[in-house]
C-alpha positions as CSV (number, residue, x, y, z in Angstrom):
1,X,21.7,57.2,-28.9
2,X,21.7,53.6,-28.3
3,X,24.9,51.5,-29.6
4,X,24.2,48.9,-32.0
5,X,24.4,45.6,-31.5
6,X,24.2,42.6,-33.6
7,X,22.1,40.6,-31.4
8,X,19.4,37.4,-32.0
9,X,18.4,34.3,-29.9
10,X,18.5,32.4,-32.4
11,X,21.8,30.9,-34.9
12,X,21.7,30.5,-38.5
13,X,21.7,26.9,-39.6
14,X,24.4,28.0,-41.9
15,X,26.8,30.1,-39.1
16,X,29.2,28.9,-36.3
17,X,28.0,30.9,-33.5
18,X,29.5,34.1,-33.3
19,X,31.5,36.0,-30.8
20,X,29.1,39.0,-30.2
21,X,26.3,37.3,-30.0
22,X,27.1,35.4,-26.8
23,X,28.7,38.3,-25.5
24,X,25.6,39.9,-26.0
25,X,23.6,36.8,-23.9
26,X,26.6,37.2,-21.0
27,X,25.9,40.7,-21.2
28,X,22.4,40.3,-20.4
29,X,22.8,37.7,-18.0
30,X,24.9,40.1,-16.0
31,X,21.9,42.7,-16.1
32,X,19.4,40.3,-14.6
33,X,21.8,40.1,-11.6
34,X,22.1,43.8,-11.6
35,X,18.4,43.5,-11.5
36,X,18.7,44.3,-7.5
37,X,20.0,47.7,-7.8
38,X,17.9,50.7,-6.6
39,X,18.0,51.4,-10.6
40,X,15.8,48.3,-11.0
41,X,11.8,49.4,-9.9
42,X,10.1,46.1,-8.2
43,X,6.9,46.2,-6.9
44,X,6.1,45.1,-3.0
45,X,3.3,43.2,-2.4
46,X,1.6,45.4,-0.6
47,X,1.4,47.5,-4.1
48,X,3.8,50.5,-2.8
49,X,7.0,51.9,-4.6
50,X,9.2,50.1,-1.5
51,X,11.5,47.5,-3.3
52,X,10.3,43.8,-3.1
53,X,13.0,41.1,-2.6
54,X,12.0,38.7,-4.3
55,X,12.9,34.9,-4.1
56,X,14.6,32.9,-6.8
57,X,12.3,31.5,-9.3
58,X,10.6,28.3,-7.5
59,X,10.1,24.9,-9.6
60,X,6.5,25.4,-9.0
61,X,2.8,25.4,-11.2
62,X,0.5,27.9,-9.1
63,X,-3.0,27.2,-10.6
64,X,-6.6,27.7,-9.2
65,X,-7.2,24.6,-11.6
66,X,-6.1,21.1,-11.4
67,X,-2.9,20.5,-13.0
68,X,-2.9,20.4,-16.6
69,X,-2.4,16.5,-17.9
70,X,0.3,17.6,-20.7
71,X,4.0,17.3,-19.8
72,X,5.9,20.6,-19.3
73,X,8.9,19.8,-20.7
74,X,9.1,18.3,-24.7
75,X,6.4,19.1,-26.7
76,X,4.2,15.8,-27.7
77,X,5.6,14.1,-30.8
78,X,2.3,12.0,-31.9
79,X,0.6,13.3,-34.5
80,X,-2.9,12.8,-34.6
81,X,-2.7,12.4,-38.6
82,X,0.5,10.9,-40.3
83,X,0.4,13.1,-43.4
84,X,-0.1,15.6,-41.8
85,X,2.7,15.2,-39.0
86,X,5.7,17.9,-38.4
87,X,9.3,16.4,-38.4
88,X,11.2,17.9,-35.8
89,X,14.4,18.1,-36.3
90,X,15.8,19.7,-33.4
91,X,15.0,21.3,-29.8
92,X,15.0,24.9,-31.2
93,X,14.8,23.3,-34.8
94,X,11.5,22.4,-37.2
95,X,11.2,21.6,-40.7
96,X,8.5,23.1,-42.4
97,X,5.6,21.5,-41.6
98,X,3.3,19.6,-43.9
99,X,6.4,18.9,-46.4
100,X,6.7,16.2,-48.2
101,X,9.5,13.6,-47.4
102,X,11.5,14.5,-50.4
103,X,11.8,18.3,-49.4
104,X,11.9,17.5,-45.3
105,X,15.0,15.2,-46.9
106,X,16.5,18.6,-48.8
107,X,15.8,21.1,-47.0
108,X,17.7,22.8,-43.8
109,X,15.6,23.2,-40.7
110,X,15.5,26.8,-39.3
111,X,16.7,27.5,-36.0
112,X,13.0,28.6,-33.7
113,X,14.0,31.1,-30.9
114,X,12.3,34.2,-31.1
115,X,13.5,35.1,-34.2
116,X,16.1,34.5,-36.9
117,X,19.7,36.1,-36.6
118,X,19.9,39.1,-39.4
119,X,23.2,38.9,-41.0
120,X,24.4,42.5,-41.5
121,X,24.5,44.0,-45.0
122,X,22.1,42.1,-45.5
123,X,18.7,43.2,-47.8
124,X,15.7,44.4,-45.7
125,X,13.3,45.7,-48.8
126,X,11.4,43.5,-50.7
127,X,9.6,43.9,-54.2
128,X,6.0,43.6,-53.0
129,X,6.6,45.3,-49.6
130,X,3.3,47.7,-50.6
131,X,0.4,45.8,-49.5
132,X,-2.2,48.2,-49.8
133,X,-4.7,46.9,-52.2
134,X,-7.8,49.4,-52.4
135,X,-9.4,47.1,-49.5
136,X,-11.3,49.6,-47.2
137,X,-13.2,49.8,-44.0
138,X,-13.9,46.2,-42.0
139,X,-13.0,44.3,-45.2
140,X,-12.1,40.9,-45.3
141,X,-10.5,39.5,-49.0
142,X,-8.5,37.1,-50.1
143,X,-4.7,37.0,-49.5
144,X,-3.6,36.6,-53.2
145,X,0.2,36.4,-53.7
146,X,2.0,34.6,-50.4
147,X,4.0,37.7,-48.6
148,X,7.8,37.5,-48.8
149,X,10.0,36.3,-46.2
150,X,13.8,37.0,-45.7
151,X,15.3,36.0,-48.9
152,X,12.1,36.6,-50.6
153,X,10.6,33.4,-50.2
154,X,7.1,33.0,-49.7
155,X,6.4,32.9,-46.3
156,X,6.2,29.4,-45.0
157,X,2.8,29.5,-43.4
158,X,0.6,30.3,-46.7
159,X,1.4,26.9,-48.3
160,X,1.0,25.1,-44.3
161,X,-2.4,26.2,-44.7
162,X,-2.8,25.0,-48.1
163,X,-2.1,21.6,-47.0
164,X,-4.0,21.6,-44.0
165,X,-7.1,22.8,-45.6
166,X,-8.9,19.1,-45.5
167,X,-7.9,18.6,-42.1
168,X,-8.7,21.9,-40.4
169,X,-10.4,24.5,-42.5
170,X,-8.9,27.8,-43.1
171,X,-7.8,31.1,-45.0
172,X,-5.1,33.1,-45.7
173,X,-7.1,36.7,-46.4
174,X,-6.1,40.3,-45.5
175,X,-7.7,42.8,-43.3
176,X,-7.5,46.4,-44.3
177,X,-6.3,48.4,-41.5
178,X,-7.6,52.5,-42.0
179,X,-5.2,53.3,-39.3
180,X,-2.2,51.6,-40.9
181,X,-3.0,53.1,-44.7
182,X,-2.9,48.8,-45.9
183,X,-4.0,45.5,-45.4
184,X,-2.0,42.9,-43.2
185,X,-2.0,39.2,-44.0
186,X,-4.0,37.2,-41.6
187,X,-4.4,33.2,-40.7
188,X,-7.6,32.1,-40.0
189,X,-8.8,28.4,-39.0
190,X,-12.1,28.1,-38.5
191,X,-13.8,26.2,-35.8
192,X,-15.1,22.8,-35.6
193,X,-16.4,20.2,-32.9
194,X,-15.0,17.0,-32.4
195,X,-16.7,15.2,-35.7
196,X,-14.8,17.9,-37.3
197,X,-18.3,19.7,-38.0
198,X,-17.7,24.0,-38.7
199,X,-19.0,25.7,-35.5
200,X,-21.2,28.7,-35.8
201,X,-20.9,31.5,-32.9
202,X,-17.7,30.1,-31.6
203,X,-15.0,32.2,-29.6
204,X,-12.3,33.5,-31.2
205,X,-8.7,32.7,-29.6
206,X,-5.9,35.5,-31.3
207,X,-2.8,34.3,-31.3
208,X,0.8,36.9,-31.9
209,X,3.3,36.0,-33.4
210,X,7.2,36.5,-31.2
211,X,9.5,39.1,-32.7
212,X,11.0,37.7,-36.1
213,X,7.2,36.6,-37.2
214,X,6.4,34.9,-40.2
215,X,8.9,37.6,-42.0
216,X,11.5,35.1,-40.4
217,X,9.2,32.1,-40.8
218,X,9.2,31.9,-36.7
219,X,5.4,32.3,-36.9
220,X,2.9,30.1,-34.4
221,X,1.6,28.2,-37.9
222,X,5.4,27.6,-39.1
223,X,6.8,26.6,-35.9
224,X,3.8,24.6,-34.5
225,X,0.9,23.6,-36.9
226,X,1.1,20.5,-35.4
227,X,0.2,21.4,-31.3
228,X,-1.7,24.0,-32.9
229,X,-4.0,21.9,-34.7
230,X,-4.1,19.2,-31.1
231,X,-5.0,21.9,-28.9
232,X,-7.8,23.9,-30.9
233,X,-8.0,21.8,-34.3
234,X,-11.4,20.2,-32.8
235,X,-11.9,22.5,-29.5
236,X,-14.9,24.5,-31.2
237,X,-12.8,28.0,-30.9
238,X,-11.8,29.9,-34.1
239,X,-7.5,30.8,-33.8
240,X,-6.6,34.0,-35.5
241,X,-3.3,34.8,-36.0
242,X,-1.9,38.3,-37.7
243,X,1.2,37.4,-40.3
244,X,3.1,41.0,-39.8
245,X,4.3,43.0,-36.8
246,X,8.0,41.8,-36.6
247,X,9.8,43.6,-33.9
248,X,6.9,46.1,-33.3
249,X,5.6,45.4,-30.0
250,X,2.2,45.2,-31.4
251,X,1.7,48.7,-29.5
252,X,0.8,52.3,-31.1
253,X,4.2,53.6,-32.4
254,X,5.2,57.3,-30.9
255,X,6.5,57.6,-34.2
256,X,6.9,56.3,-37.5
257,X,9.9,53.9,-38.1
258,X,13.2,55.7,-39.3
259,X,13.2,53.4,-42.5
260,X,12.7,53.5,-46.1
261,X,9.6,52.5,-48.4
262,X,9.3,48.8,-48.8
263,X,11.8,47.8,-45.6
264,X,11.0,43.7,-44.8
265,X,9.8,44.4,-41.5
266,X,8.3,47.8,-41.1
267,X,5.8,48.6,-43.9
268,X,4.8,51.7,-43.3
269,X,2.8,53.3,-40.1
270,X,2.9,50.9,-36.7
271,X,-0.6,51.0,-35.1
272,X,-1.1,47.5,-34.0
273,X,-3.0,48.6,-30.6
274,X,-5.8,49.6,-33.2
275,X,-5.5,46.7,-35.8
276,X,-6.0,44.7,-32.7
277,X,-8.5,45.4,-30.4
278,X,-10.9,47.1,-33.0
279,X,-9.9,47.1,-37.1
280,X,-9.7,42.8,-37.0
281,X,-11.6,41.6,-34.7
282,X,-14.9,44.0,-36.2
283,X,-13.5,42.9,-39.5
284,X,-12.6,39.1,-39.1
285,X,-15.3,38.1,-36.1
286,X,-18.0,38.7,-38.2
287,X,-16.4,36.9,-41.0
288,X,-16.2,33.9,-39.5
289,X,-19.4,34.1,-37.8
290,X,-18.1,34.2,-34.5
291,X,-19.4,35.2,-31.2
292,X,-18.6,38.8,-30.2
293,X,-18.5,37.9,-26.8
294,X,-16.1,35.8,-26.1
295,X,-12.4,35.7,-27.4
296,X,-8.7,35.5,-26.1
297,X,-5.4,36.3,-27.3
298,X,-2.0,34.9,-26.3
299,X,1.8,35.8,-27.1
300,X,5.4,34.6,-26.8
301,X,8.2,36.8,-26.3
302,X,7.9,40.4,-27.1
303,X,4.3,39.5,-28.2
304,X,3.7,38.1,-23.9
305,X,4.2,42.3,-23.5
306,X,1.3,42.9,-26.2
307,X,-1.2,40.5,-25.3
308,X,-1.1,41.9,-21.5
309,X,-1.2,45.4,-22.7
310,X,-3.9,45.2,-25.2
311,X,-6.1,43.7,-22.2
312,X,-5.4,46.0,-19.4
313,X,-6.4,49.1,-22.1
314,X,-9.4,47.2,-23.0
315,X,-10.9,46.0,-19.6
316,X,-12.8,42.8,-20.5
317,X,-12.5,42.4,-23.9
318,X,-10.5,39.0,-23.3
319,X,-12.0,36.5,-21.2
320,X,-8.4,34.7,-21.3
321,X,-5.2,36.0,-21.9
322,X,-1.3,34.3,-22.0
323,X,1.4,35.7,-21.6
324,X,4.6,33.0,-22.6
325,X,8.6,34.0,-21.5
326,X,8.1,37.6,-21.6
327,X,8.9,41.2,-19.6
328,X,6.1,42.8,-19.1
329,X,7.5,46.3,-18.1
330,X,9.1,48.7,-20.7
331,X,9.8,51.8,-18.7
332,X,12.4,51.5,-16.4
333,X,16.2,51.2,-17.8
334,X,17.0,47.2,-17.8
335,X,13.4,45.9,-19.5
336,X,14.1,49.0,-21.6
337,X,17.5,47.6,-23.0
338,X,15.8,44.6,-23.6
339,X,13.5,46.4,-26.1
340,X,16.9,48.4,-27.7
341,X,17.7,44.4,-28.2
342,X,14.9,43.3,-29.7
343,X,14.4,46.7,-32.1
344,X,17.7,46.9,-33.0
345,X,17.1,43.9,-35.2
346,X,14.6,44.6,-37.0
347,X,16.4,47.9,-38.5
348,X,19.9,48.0,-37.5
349,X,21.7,51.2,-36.2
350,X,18.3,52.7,-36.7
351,X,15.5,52.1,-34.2
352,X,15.4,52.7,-30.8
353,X,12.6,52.3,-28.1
354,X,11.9,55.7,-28.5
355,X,10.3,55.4,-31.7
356,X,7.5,52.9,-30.3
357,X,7.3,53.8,-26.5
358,X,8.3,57.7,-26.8
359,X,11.3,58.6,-24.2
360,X,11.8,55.9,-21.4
361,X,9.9,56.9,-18.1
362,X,7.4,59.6,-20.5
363,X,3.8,59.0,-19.5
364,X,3.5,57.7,-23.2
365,X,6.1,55.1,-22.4
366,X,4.4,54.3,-19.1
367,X,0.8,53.7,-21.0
368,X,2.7,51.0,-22.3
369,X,4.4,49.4,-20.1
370,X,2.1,46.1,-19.0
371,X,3.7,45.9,-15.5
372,X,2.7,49.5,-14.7
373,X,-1.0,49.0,-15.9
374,X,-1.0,45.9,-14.3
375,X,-3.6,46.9,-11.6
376,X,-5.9,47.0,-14.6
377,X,-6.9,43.8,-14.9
378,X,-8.3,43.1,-11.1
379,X,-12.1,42.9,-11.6
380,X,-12.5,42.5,-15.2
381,X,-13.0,39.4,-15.3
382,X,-9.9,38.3,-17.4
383,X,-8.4,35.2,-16.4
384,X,-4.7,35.2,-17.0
385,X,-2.1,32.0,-17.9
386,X,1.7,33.7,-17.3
387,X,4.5,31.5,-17.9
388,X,8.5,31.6,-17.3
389,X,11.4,29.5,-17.7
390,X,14.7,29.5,-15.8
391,X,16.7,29.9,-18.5
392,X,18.6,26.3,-17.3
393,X,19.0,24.0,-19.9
394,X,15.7,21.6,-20.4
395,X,16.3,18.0,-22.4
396,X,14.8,19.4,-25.6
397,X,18.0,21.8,-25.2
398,X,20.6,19.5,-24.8
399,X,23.4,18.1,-27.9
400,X,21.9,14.8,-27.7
401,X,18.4,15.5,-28.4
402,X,19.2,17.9,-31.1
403,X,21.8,15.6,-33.0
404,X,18.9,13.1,-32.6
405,X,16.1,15.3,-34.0
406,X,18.9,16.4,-36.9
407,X,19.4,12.6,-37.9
408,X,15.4,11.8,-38.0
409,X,15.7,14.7,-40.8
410,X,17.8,12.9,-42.7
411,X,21.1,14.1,-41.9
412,X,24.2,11.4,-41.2
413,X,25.3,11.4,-37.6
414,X,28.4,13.5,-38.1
415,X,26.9,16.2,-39.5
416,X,24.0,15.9,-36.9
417,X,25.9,16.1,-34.5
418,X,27.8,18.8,-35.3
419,X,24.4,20.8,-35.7
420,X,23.2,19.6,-32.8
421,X,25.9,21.2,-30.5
422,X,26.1,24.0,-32.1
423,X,22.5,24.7,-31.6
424,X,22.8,23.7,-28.3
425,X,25.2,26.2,-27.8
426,X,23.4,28.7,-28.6
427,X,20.6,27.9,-27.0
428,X,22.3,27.3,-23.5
429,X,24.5,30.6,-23.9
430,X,21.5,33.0,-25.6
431,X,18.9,31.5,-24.9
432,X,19.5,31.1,-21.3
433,X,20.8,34.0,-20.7
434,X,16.8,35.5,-22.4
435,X,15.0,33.4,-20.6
436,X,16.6,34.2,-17.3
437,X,15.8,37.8,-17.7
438,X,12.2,37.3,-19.0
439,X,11.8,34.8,-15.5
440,X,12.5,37.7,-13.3
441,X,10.1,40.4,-15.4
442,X,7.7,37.6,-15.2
443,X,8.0,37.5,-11.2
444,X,7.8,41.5,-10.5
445,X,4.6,40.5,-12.7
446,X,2.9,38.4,-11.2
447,X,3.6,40.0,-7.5
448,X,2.0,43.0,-8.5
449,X,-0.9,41.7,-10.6
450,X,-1.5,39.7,-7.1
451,X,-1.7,42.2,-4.8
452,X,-3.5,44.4,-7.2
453,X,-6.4,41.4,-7.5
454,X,-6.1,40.1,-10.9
455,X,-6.9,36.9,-11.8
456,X,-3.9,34.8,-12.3
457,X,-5.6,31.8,-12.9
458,X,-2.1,29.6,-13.5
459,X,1.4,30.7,-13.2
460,X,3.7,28.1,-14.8
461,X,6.7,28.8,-13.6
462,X,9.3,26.1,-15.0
463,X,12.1,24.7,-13.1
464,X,14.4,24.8,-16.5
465,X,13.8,25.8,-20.3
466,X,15.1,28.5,-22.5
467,X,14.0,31.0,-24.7
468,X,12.6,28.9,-26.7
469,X,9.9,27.2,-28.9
470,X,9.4,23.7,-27.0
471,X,8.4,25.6,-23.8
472,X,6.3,27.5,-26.2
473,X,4.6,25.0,-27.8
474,X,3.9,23.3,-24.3
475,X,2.4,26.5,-23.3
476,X,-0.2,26.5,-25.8
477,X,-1.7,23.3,-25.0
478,X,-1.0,24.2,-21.0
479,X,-3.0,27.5,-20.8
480,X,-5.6,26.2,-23.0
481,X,-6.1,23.0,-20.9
482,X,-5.6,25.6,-17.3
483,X,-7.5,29.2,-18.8
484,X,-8.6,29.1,-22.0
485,X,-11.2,26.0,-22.5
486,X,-13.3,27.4,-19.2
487,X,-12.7,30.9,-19.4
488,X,-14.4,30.4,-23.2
489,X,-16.5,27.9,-22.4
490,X,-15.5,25.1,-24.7
């Protein structure tokens, strides 16, 4: 059995940054240099078993395309509509977008790694945990009541696209998924050309949340309406994104999760490779009128695994796929700690990698591993973006720039500073440590998918950045400028 750890990339606005945590990163940073060891199973790029050696990660773009004209370092902070603007407040910090001045004034940013830190004891079950309405089939309906976040909150994202409704329209429904026994909460904006006219047959981009979702309010719409609505608001491509999944890998489960009725996270069965490459898009596409032809999907973190997985079993079903700061294999012993990490948190002295991949190295485990089926994507036609930082600290990381983005929120410049270095902390320490791990998963990657044949179209591979959401954000507007606008023909 796997020890428990108390582990998150991310610090609690409230909470000093504790001990075990950055043990935790230093931990991890000492298993990427282990990452040498016969233990460790790199791929040569002649495609053989033989152990590659592989360089250190080069400050480098590799693109068949010309260089994308956005920055790769701080996400742009011009809004295209003032009212609609998103007040950052620090590197790896946003206020909730679309707020109005008087609760942007009042109201603590959340930290934006991955996910949110789980204080223990703390309450995973929530009242209106049971989502399954009577919905059957391929139906589409209405969300009704917003979903509950930790704390039980509504989750932050319903009332973002309330607001946003005259600028970019959308909905908040549910899609009934047979396989899953309920409906999950979905975010839809529909598409529309540059006069801001709704587009009939568009393509459909998916987007997946990273591993704290929108239950931790660390959802793409929470943490970056704002480049979301730049990159695709007028690009003629419907953007779906799925509002549950935290900490599932988006994969088949082997098993269900050991957990009780109505836990936060897991609600019940865990059969997102079917929710997502059949149930919603045969239930959403043709709800938004949407061509079945074309479509993408894109992922950060533990969702860069899924999106790479659900398009190597599903040869061509994604014209463009993008895979942000993440490990693509789960079936060797390092990348497989990596998931004990990331599981851990969403239930605590309970899950394991077992109970999604089945036992490490099984041929169940190795279905899903992405770096394994890598090969699967040569001559299909799929055209990948993969990106990686360093896990070096970039400017948006730094004490400065967070005290700054603390004090634009309203906060006096003690208490933003203070903030500020504390987040930075965390994000050099954790964050760095993540990121550093996920750049040298994403290089056994991208050897292997090269000298298998597939289509790496660009390879951003960053000379600094941690695990966290500026790269992120950057990353949607790169691939989309790189992959996605040609390979869906916008």
């Amino acid at each position: 059995m796997w020890r428990r750890f108390s582990h998150s990339f991310q610090e609690s606005e409230f909470s000093p940054v504790k001990l075990t945590r950055p043990a935790i990163a230093v931990a991890a940073a000492a298993l990427v240099a282990a990452g040498s060891i016969p233990v460790v199973h790199h791929v040569s790029a002649s495609g053989e078993d033989a152990p590659a050696v592989l360089s250190a990660a080069q400050s480098t773009v590799q693109s068949s395309l010309p260089e994308a004209t956005t920055e790769t370092t701080a996400p742009t902070e011009t809004s295209t509509e003032p009212s609609l603007s998103e007040t950052t407040t620090s590197g790896e910090t946003t206020t909730s977008v679309l707020e109005s001045s008087t609760s942007v004034a009042t109201t603590e940013p959340a930290p934006e790694g991955a996910s949110k830190p789980i204080p223990e004891n703390a309450d995973l079950t929530v009242d209106d945990a049971d989502n399954t309405s009577g919905a059957t089939g391929n139906t589409v309906l209405e969300l009704g009541d917003a979903p509950r976040a930790m704390g039980g909150k509504n989750q932050r994202w319903v009332g973002i696209l309330q607001r946003a409704q005259s600028q970019w329209p959308n909905a908040a429904v549910r899609v009934h998924s047979e396989s899953m026994g309920r409906d999950i909460p979905v975010a839809v904006f529909f598409a529309q050309d540059a006069q801001g006219k709704r587009v009939d047959n568009a393509p459909t981009v998916y987007l997946l949340n990273g591993a704290g979702g929108s239950e931790q309010d660390t959802d793409w719409v929470s943490q970056s309406y704002k480049e979301l609505y730049e990159t695709y608001g007028h690009s003629g491509a419907n953007v779906v994104i799925p509002m549950e999944g935290a900490f599932s890998y988006y994969v088949d489960w082997a098993a269900e999760p050991p957990v009780e009725e109505g836990h936060l996270f897991y609600k019940g069965k865990q059969m997102w490779s079917t929710f997502l490459a059949d149930e919603l898009p045969n239930a959403i596409e043709p709800y938004m009128n949407a061509d079945r032809e074309r479509r993408g999907i894109a992922g950060l973190s533990m969702a860069a695994t899924s999106v790479l997985l659900l398009a190597e079993h599903n040869p061509g079903f994604y014209d463009a796929v993008g895979s942000f700061s993440g490990c693509a294999a789960t079936s060797t012993p390092i990348p497989n700690f990596f998931v004990q990490l990331t599981v851990d948190r969403g239930a605590p002295g309970k899950m394991t990698p077992e109970h999604i991949f089945g036992p490490m190295g099984s041929d169940y485990n190795r279905h899903y591993d992405a770096l394994v089926n890598a090969p699967k994507l040569a001559g299909t036609g799929t055209k990948l973006y993969v990106s990686t930082g360093t896990g070096l600290a970039a400017e948006t990381d730094m004490p400065g720039t967070l005290a700054k983005r603390f004090e634009d929120a309203g906060l006096n410049s003690s208490d933003a500073f203070i903030k500020g270095s504390a987040n930075a902390a965390t994000l050099i320490l954790e964050g760095g440590a993540i990121e550093a791990a996920m750049n040298s998963c994403t290089h056994d990657l991208l050897v292997k998918l090269r000298a298998n044949g597939a289509e790496v179209e660009h390879a951003e591979l960053r000379n600094v950045g941690t695990h966290a959401w500026p790269v992120w954000r950057d990353d949607l507007k790169k691939s989309y400028d790189t992959v996605f606008k040609s390979a869906l023909g916008l």
